[in-house]
C-alpha positions as CSV (number, residue, x, y, z in Angstrom):
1,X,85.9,90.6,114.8
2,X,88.0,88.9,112.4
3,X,91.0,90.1,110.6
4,X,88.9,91.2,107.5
5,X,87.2,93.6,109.9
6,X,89.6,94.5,111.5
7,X,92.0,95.8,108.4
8,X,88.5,97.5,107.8
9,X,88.4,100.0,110.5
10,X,92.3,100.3,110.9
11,X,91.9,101.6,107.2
12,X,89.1,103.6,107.4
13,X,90.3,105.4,110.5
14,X,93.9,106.1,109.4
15,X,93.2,106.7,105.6
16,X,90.3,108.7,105.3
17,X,91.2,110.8,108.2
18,X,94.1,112.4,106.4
19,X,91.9,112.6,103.3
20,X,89.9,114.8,105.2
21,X,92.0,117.1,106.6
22,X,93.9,117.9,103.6
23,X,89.9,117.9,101.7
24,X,89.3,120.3,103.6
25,X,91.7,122.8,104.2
26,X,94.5,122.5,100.9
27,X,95.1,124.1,97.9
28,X,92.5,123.2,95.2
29,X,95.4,120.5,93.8
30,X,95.6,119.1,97.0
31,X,92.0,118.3,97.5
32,X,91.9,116.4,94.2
33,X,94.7,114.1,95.6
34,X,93.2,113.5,98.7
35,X,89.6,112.8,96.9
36,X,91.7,110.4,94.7
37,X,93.3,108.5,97.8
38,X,89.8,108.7,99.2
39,X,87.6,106.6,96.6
40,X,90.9,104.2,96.6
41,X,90.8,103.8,100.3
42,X,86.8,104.1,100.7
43,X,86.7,101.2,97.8
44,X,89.5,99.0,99.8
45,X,87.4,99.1,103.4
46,X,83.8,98.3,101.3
47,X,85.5,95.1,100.0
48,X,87.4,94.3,103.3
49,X,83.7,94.6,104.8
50,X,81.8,92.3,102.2
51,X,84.5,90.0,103.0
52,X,85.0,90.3,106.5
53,X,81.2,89.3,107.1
54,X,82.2,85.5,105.3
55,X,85.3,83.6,106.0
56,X,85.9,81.0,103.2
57,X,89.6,79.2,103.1
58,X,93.1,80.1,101.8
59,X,93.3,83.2,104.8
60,X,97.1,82.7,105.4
61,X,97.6,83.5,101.8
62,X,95.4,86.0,101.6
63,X,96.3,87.5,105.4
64,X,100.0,87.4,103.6
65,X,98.4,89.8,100.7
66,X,96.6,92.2,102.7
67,X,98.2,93.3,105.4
68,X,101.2,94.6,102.7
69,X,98.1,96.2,100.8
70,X,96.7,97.7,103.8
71,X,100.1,99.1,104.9
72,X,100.5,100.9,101.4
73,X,97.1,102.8,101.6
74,X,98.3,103.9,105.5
75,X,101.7,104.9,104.3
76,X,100.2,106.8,101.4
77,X,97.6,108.6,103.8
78,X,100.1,109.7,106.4
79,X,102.7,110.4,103.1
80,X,99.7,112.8,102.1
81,X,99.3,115.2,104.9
82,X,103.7,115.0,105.6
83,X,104.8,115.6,102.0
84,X,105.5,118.7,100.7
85,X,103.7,120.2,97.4
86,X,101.5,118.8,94.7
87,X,104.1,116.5,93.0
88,X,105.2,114.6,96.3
89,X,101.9,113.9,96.9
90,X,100.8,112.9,93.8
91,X,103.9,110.6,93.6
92,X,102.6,109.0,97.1
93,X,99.5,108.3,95.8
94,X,100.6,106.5,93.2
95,X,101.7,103.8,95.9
96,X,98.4,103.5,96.9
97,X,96.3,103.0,93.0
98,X,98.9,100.7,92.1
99,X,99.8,98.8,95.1
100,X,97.3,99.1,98.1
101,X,94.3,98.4,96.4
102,X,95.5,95.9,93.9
103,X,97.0,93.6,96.5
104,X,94.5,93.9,98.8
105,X,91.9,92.9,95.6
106,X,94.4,89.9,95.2
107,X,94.0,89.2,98.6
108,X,90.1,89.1,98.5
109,X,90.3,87.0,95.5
110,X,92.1,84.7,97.2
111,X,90.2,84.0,100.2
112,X,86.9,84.1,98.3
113,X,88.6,81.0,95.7
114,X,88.1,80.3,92.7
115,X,85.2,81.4,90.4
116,X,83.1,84.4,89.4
117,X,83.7,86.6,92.6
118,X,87.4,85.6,91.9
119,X,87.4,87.2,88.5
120,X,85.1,90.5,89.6
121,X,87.9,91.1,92.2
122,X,90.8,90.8,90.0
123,X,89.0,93.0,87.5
124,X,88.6,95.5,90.6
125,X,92.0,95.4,91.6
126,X,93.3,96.1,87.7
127,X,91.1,98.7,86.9
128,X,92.4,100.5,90.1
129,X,96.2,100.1,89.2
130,X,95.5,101.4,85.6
131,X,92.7,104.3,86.7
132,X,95.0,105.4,89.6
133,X,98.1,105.3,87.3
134,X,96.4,107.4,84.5
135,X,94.5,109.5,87.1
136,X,98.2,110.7,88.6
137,X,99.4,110.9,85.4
138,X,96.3,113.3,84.9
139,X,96.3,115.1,87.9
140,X,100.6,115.5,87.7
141,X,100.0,117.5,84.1
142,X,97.1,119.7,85.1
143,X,98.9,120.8,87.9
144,X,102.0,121.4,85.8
145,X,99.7,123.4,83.4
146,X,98.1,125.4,86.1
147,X,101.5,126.5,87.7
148,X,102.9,127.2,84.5
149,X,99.3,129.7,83.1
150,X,100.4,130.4,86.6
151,X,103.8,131.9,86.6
152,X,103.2,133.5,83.5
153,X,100.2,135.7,84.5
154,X,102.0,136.5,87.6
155,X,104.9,137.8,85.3
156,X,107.4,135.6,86.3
């Protein structure tokens, strides 16, 4: 088992567990965050996977880049099921569209060198920091929306 693999199942174990937990038992709100952090975290462990299984060179680097990325995704897991309310968790996963996976794609672009894979990884990690960004930015105002239709048919 190499590092790559092991980063794998470390990430798979602690970040879709808290996924699923919330998933299944929060507020509808609360389920669309943890499904957010869940494609984030299930699309981080497939690439650890494809490039756990080949081992080309510049691995300190890249070791330097994932473990930081890795560490992100955890933190916004745990920050997931420990935060209060819609707003603090939607603020933690921010952490992990615009941090986790893009440093650990930086990472996996690095190992794999230079070239074509290179460029499909970057591409990956970007479209992540972007999607999650406008995704929370999304999420953040429907939630605002529904608490406000809320209040107001509650007579508040």
């Amino acid at each position: 088992m190499n590092a790559w693999l092991l980063a794998a199942a470390v990430l798979a174990l602690g970040g879709l567990g808290p996924c699923l937990l919330l998933g299944l038992r929060g507020a509808p709100q609360h389920r669309l965050a943890a499904l957010n952090l869940a494609s984030a975290v299930t699309t981080t462990v497939l690439l650890l996977l494809a490039q756990g299984f080949s081992r080309p060179s510049y691995t300190d680097l890249a070791l330097a880049l994932l473990w930081p990325g890795t560490a992100a995704l955890l933190l916004a897991a745990v920050a997931l099921i420990r935060l209060p309310g819609p707003y603090t968790r939607l603020h933690a996963l921010s952490i992990a569209g615009t941090l986790g996976v893009p440093l650990i794609a930086l990472a996996l672009a690095v190992d794999t060198g230079p070239g074509r894979a290179a460029v499909k990884l970057l591409v990956i990690g970007l479209l992540s920091a972007v999607g999650g960004t406008v995704t929370t930015m999304a999420v953040g105002r429907t939630t605002r929306l529904t608490d406000e239709f809320t209040d107001r048919g509650a007579g508040r």
